[in-house]
C-alpha positions in Angstrom: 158.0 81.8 122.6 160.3 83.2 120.3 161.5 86.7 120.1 164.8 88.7 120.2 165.3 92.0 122.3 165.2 95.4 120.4 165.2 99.1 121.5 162.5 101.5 120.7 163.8 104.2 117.9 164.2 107.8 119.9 161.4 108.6 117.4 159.1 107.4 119.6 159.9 109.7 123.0 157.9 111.8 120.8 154.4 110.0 121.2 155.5 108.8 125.2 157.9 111.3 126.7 160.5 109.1 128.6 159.4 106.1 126.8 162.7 104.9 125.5 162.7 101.5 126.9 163.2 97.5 126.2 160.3 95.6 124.0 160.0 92.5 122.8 159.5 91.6 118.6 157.0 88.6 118.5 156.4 86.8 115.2 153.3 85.2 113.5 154.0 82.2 115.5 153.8 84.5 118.6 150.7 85.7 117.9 149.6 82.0 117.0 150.3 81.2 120.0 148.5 83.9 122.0 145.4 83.8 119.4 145.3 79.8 120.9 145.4 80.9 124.4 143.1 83.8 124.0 140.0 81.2 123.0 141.3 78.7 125.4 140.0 80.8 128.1 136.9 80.8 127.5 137.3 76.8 128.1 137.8 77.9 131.9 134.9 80.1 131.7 132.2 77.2 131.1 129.5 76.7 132.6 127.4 73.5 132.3 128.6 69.5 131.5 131.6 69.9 129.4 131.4 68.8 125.7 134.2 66.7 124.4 136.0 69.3 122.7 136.6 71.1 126.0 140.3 70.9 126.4 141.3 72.4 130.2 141.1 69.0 131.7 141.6 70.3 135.1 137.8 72.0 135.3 134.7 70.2 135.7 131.2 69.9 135.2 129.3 72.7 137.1 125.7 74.9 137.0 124.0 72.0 136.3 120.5 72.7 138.1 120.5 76.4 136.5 116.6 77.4 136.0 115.8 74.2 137.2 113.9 76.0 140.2 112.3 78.5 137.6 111.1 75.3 135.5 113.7 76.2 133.0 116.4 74.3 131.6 119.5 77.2 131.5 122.6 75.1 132.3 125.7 76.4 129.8 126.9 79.6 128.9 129.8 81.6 130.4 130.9 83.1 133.7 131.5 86.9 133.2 135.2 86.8 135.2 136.5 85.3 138.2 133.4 84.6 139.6 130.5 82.0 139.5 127.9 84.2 137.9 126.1 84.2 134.4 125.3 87.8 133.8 123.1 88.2 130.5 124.5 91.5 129.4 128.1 90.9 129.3 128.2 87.2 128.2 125.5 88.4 125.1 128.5 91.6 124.3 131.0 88.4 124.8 130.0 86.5 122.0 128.9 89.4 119.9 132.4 90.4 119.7 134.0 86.7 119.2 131.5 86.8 116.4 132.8 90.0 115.1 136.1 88.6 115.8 135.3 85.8 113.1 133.3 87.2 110.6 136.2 89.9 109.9 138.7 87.1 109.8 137.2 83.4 109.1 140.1 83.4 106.0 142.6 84.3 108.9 140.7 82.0 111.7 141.1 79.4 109.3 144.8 80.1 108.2 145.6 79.0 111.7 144.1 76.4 112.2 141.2 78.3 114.8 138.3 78.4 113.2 136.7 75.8 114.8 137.6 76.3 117.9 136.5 80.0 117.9 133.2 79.0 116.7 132.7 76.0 119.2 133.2 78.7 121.6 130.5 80.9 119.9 128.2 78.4 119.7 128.4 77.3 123.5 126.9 81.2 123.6 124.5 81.0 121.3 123.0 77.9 122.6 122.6 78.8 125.8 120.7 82.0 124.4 118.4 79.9 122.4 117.7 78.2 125.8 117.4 81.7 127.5 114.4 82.7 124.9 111.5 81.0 125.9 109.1 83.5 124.7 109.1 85.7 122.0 108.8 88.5 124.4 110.7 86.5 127.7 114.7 86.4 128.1 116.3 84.7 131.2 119.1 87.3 132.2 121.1 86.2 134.8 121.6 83.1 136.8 122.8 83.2 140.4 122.9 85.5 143.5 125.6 88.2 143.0 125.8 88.8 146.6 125.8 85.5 147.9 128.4 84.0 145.0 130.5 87.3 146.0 130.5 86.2 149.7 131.9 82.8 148.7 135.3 82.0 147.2 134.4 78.2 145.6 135.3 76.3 142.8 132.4 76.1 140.1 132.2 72.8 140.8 131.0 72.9 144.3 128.6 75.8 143.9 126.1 75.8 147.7 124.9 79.4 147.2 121.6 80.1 145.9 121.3 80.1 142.1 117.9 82.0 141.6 117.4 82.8 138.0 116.0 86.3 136.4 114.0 87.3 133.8 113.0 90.4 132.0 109.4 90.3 130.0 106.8 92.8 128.9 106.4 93.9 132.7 109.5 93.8 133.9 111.6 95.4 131.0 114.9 95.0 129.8 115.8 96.6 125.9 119.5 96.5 126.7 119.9 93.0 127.4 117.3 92.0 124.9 119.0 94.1 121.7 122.2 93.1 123.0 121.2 89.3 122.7 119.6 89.8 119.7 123.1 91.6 118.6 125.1 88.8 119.4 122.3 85.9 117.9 122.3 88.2 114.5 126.0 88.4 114.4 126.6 84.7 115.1 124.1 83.8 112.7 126.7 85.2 109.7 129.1 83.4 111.4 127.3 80.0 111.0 125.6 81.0 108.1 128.1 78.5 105.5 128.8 75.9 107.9 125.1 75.3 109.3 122.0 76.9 107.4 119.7 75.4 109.7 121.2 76.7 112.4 121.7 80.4 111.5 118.5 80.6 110.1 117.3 79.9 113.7 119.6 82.5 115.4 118.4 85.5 113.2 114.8 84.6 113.9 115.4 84.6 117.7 117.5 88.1 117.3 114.5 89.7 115.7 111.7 88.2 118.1 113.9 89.7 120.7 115.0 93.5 118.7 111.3 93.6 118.6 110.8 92.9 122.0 113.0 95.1 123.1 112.1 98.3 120.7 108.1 97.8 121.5 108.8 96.9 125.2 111.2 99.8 125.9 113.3 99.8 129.5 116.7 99.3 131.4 116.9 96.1 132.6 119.0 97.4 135.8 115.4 99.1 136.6 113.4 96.2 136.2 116.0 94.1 138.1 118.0 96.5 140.4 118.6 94.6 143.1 120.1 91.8 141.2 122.2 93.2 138.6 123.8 96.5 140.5 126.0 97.8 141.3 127.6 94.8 139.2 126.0 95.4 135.2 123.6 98.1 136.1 123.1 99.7 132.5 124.7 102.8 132.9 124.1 104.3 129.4 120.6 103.5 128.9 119.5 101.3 126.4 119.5 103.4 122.8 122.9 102.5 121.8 121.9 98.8 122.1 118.6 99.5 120.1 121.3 101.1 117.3 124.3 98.0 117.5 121.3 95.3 117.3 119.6 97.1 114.6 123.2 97.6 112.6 124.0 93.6 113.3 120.6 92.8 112.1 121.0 95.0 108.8 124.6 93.1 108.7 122.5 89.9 109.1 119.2 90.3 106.5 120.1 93.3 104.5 116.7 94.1 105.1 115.8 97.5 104.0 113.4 97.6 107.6 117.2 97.9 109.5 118.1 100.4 107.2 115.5 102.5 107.7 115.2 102.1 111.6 118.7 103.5 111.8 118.5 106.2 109.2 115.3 107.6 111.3 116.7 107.5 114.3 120.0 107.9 113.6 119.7 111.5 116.4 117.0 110.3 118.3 118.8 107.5 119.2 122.1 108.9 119.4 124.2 106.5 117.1 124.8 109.7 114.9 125.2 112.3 117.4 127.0 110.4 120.6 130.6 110.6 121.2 132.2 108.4 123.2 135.6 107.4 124.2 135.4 103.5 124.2 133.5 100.2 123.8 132.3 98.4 126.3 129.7 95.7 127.8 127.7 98.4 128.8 128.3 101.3 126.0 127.9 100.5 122.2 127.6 103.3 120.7 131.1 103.3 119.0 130.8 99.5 117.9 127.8 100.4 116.0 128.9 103.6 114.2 132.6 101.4 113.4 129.6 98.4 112.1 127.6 101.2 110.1 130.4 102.8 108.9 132.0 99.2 107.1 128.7 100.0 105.0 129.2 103.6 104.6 132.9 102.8 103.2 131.4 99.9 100.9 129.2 102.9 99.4 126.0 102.5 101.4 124.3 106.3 101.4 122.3 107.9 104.0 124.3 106.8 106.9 127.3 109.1 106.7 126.6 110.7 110.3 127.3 107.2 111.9 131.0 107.0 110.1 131.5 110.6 110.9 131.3 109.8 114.9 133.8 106.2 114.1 135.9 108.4 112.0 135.9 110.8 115.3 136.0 107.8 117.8 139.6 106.0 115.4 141.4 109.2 115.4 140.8 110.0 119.8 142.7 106.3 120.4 145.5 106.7 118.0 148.8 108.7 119.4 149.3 112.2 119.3 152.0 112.3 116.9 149.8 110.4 114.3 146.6 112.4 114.8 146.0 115.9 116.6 143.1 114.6 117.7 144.0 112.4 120.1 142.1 112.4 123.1 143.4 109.3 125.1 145.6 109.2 128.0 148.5 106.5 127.3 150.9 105.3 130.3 154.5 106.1 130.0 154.8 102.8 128.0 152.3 103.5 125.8 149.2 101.7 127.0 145.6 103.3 126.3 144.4 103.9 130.0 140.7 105.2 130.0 140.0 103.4 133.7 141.8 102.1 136.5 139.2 99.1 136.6 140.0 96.7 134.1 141.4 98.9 131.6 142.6 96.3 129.3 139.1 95.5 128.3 138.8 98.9 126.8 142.4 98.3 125.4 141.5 95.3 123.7 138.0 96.7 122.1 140.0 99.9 120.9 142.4 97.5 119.5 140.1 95.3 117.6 138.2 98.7 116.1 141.5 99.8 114.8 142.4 96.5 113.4 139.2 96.6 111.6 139.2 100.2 110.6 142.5 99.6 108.7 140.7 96.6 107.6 137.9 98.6 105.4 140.1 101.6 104.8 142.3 99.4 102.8 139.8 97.6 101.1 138.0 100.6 100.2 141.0 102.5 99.5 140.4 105.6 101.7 142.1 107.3 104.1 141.2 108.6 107.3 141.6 112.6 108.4 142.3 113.5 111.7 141.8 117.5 112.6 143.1 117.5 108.8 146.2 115.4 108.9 145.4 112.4 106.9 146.0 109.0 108.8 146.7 105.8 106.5 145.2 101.9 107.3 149.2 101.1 107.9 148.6 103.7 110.8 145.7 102.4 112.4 147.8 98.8 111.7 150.6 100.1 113.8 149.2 101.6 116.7 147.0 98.1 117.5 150.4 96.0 117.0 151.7 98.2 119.4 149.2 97.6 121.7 148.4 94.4 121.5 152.5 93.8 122.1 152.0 95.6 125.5 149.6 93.1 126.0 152.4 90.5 125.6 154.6 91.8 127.8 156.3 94.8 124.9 156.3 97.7 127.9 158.2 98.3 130.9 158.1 95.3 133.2 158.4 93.4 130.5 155.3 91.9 131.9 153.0 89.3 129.6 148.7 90.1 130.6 147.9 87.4 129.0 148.5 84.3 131.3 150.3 81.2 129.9 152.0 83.8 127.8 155.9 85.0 128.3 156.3 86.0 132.2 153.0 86.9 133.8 151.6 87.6 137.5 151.1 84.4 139.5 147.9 85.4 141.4 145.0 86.0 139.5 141.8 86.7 141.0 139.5 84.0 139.8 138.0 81.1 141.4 138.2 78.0 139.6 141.9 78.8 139.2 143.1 80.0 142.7 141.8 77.3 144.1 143.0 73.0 143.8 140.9 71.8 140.9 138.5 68.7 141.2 141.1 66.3 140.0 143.7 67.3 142.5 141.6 68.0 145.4 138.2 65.7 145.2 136.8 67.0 148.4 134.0 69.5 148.2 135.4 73.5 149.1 133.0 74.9 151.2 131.8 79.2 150.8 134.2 80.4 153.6 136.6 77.4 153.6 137.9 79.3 150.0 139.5 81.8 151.6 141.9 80.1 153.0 143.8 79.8 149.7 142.4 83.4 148.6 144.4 84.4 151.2 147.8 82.7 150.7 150.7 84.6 149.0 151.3 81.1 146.8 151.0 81.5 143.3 147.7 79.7 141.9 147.6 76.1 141.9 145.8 76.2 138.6 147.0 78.2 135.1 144.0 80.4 133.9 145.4 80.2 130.6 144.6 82.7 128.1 143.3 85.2 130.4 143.8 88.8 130.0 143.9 90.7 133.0 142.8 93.8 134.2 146.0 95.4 133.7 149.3 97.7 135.0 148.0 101.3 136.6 148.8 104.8 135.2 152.6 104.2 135.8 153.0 100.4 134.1 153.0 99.1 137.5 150.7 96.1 138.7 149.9 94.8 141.9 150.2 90.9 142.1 147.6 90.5 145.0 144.5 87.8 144.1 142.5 90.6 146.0 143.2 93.5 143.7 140.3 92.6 141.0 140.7 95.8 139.3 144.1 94.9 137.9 143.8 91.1 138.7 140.9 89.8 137.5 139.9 88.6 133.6 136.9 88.6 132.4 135.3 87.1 128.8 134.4 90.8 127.1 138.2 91.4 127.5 139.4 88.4 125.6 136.7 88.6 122.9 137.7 90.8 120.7 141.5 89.8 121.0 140.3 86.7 119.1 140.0 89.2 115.9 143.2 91.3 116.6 145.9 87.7 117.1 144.3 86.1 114.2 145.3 89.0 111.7 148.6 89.0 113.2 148.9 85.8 113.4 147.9 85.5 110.0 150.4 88.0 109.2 148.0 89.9 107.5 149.1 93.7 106.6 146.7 96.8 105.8 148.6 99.7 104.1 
């Protein structure tokens, strides 16, 4: 990795009092490197018979009698974090961030040599979904016992605990999962839409059988399926702001006036015009959809001007106090967004993409943003996700990399496959409990989880380097996502003034 050692400019005790301290300057190869890494996880994350494009040669081919009990065929797709669980709702906001990641930047993507790679990650995704929709109004939501897999500490590989699967259906109801699928289908299917017609054409039809679904059929899923999917992915906000970001990605998608219309008349009753909130997240998407609607807005699409107002609000609450009064985000002494002690960095990352992508539209539409009256330029926005995104990297006080396989990072992360010998070191099946005996070692993991973006540093920069401590230690795929969008601009070296 190349870089040199620079001091902070005193200017900057002004945003982080007592801040003065060591970084690092990375360089377009830098963030090459880590935009390689950062779609390279998902690799460990597989589930199903590897294809062969998978490069981590150390995992294995795993899941592979998911739904077979159900009479379904649901082997592939992605497990959520360090566990051995497919959970619908966060692999469907997974890949419709990577797919936001790549339709803002294919030119970049492709500059670097990642665009195929990115979208052979999408597509392992979207297939899986396509398997997951056997009806037009029946979506297979999870696969495994969350209890049972939680109890266990085993490679993917050797799996022996129970692998029921779920569904949700016109009894047993499920909007959020079901827009939030048909989100990320729509999204992928402009992503695929000039390399396989065919293909994309067959997404968007499956992401409006399922908006429909889940608009006529209206209910959390975490009510249909409670016992299942909490206290894990219960659906804390409700299901309107998924109604609102599938209906934006399908207006994205067709350009059909239908979309337009849905969002325009509901743009209160649904709350995408009205609802503030502080971050994005596998459960919340309200702020991705008024950042989506408001791309339009900026490209001169009327009507919709309530939506950009909220993003407008949600851009200048991230950014530091010194660029906008506004600002409503903690930051650590070094600088880091914290909104939650529990894997903060995923919120990190999705604020960093939304900035990225703010400055992104603001250029090309030549506006500017105001923040309680003090205008705020793209170069701004720009500058604040550089800045964290080089946290990320290991630019803050430990001079700590939370990206693994990256600079100098913690040596025990808390994830299966990876803490424990892989199948071509270690042949002999690793029974539930027999797991723990390396869980509960002080050695550093046998296996690189390469890529993965941790949970991240506390309040005060520190981290704990304990496999057991999840909430800083553990990745997870929504956290890498939208980093896919944020290293390939950098990497790219693309600027926005």
């Amino acid at each position: 990795m190349a870089y040199r050692n620079v001091y902070l400019l005193p200017l900057l005790a002004l945003a982080w009092s007592s801040a003065v301290s060591m970084t690092l300057a990375f360089r377009t190869g830098d963030y090459a490197s880590a935009l390689d890494k950062t779609i390279l996880f998902y690799d460990l994350q597989r589930s199903g018979r590897l294809p062969g494009w998978h490069r981590l040669r150390w995992r294995g081919n795993s899941g592979l009698q998911d739904g077979r009990s159900n009479g379904v065929d649901l082997t592939g797709g992605y497990y959520d974090a360090g566990d051995n669980m497919k959970f619908g709702l966060p692999m469907a906001y997974s890949m419709t961030m990577l797919a936001w990641s790549i339709n803002e930047f294919t030119p970049e993507l492709r500059r670097t040599d990642q665009l195929g790679k990115a979208l052979n990650t999408l597509r392992w995704g979207t297939d899986y979904f396509l398997k997951a929709h056997t009806k037009p109004n029946e979506l297979w939501v999870q696969v495994g016992s969350p209890w049972s897999d939680h109890d266990c500490w085993q490679r993917p590989e050797d799996m022996t605990t129970p692998r029921p699967a779920f569904k949700i259906d016109t009894n047993r109801r499920g909007s959020d999962v079901a827009a939030e699928t048909a989100a990320a289908l729509a999204a992928a299917s402009i992503s695929f839409r000039g390399i396989d017609r065919a293909y994309s054409a067959r997404l968007l039809r499956s992401a409006q059988q399922l908006f429909n679904f889940a608009d006529q059929y209206r209910g959390k899923y975490s009510d249909s399926l409670a016992g299942v999917v909490c206290p894990f992915y219960c659906s804390y906000s409700g299901f309107n702001d998924e109604l609102v970001w599938g209906a934006a990605w399908l207006l994205q998608a067709t350009g059909n006036r239908w979309y337009y219309q849905y969002l325009t008349r509901n743009a209160y009753s649904l709350g995408g015009a009205s609802m503030v909130k502080r971050s994005l997240n596998w459960d919340d998407k309200y702020v991705g959809a008024q950042v989506l609607i408001a791309q339009s807005v900026m490209r001169g699409r009327g009507g919709l001007n309530g939506y950009k107002d909220r993003a407008d609000q949600f851009i200048c609450s991230v950014l530091p106090r010194w660029i906008s009064p506004s600002s409503s985000v903690g930051r650590t002494k070094g600088g880091l967004l914290f909104f939650d002690g529990n894997i903060n960095m995923q919120y990190v990352a999705s604020s960093t993409f939304l900035l990225v992508n703010y400055a992104k539209h603001l250029t090309a539409s030549r506006q500017a943003l105001y923040c309680g009256g003090k205008k705020v330029t793209a170069g701004q926005l720009y500058g604040e996700a550089r800045r964290q995104a080089d946290y990320i990297l290991g630019a803050n006080p430990r001079g700590m990399s939370y990206m693994i396989g990256f600079g100098r990072n913690p040596i025990r992360v808390h994830h299966r496959a990876a803490s424990l010998p892989s199948v071509r070191s270690h042949r002999w099946n690793i029974q539930c409990k027999q797991g723990f005996d390396w869980f509960n070692t002080w050695n550093a993991n046998p296996n690189q989880a390469t890529g993965a973006i941790i949970g991240g540093p506390d309040w005060s920069d520190n981290i704990n380097d304990s496999r057991g401590n999840y909430a800083q230690m553990e990745p997870t795929t929504y956290t890498n996502a939208p980093m896919v969008g944020v290293f390939a601009a950098f990497a790219a070296g693309t600027r926005y003034y």
